[in-house]
C-alpha positions in Angstrom: -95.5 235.6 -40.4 -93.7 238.4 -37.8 -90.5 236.2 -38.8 -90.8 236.5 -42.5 -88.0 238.7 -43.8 -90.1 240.3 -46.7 -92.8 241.2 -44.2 -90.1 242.5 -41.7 -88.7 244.7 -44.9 -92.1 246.1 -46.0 -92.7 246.9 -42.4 -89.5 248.6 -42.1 -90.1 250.6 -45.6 -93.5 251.4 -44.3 -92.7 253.2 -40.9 -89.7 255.0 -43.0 -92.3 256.3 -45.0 -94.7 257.3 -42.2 -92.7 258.5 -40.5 -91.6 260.9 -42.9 -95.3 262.0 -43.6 -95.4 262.7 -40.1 -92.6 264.8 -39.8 -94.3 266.6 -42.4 -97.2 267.1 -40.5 -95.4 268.5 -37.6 -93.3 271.2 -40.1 -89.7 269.2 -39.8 -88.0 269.5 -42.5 -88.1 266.5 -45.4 -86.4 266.8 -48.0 -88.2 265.8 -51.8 -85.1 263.1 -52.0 -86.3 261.6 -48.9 -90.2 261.2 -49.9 -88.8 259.4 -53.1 -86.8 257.0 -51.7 -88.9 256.5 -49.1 -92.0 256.0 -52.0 -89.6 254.0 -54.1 -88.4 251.5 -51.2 -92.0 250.9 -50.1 -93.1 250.5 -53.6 -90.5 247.4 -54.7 -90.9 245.9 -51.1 -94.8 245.6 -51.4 -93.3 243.3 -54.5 -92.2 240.3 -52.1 -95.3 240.3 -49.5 -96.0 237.2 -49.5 -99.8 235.4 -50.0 -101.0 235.0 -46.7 -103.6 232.5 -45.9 -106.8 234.5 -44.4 -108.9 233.0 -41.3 -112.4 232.3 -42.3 -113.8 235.7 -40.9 -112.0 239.3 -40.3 -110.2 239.9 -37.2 -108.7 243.3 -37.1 -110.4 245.1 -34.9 -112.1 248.6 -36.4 -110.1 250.4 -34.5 -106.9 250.5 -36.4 -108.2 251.6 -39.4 -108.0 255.5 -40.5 -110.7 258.0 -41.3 -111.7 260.7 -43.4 -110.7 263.5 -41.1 -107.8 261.9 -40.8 -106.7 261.6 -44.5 -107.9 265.4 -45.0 -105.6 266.6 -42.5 -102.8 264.4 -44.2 -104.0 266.2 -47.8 -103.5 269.3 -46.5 -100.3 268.7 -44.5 -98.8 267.1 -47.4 -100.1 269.9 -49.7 -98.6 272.8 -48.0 -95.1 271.2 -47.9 -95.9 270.1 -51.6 -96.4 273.3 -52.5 -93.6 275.2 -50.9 -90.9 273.1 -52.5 -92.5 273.2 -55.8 -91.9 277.1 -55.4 -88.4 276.4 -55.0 -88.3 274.4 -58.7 -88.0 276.4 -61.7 -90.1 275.0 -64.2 -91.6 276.3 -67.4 -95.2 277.6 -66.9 -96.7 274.8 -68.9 -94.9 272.2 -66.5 -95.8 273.7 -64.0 -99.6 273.9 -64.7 -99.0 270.0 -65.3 -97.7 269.5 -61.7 -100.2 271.7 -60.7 -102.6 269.2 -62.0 -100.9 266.3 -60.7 -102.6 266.1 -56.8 -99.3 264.5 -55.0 -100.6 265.6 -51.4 -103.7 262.9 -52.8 -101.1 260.0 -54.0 -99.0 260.8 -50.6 -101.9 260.6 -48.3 -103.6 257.7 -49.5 -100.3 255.8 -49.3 -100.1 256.4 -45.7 -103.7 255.9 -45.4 -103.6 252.4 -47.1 -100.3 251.6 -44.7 -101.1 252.6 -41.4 -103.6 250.9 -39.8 -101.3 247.6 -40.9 -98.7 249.0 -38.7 -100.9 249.6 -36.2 -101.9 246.4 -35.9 -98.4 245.2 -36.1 -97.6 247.0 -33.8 -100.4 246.1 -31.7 -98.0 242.0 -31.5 -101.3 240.1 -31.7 -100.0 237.5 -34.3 -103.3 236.5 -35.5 -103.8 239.9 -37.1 -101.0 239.1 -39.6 -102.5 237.4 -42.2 -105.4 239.8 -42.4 -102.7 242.5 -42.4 -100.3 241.6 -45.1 -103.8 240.4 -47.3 -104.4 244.5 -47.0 -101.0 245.8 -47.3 -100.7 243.4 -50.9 -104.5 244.3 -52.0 -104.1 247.6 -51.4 -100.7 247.8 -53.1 -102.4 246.0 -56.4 -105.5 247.9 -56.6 -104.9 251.4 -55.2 -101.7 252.5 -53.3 -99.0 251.5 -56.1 -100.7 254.0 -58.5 -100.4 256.6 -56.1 -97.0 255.7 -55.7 -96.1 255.5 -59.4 -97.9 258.8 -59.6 -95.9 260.6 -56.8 -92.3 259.1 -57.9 -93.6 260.6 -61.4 -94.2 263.8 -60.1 -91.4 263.9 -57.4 -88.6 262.6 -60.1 -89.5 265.9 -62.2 -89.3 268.4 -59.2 -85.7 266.1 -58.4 -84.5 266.9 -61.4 -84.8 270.4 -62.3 
């Protein structure tokens, strides 16, 4: 699976993205074009994981996965730089109660919460994580994480524009 060149795309799309979230974090500056192509190129490469075949009984370890402290320091991160660009957007006051109402920081955060701990494991080389792994990375994407995404290129493709 480490050879599979939709994996090896996704994985690439993924630390473009969290590494932008972390810049974030640390007050660089990121652009609103960069979180939506970053968003956008995660979002259609999730489309080619492939179906990997699961072992009988989970093997990644606890230990990659994130946590609730975690994801509320992300929230707030994300919210602040949210925030401070959306002060920069003129926007009629009934648009902008709508974005208001909108919670990006959430969409943002839980993206990089669903992805993470899959890159840490990949990153961790032990190949018999992978199937487990992608299995997350694709569930995730179906059930949770692509509606955050569609939500924040909604919301991000309005602040582009204006």
């Amino acid at each position: 699976m480490r050879n599979d060149s939709h994996i090896i795309y996704f994985v690439q799309c993924a630390k473009d993205y969290v590494l932008l979230i972390e810049q974030i974090m640390k007050g660089q500056d990121v652009s609103l074009r960069q979180i939506s192509k970053a968003v956008a190129a995660l979002y259609a490469a999730a489309f080619d994981l492939p179906d990997p075949n699961l072992p009988e009984n989970d093997v990644l370890p606890v230990t990659f996965e994130s946590n609730f402290d975690e994801w509320k320091d992300l929230f707030r991160g994300i919210g602040k730089w949210f925030y401070a660009n959306l002060a920069e957007v003129k926007f009629s006051p009934e648009e902008e109660e709508e974005m208001y109402c909108m919670p990006v920081e959430d969409d943002l955060a839980d993206i990089y919460g669903d992805i993470k701990p899959g890159l840490r494991a990949w990153d961790a080389n032990i190949d018999a994580y992978l199937p487990e792994v992608v299995f997350h990375w694709k569930c995730f994407f179906e059930t949770h994480w692509g509606q955050h995404a569609v939500n924040a290129m909604r919301v991000l493709h309005e602040m582009e524009r204006k």
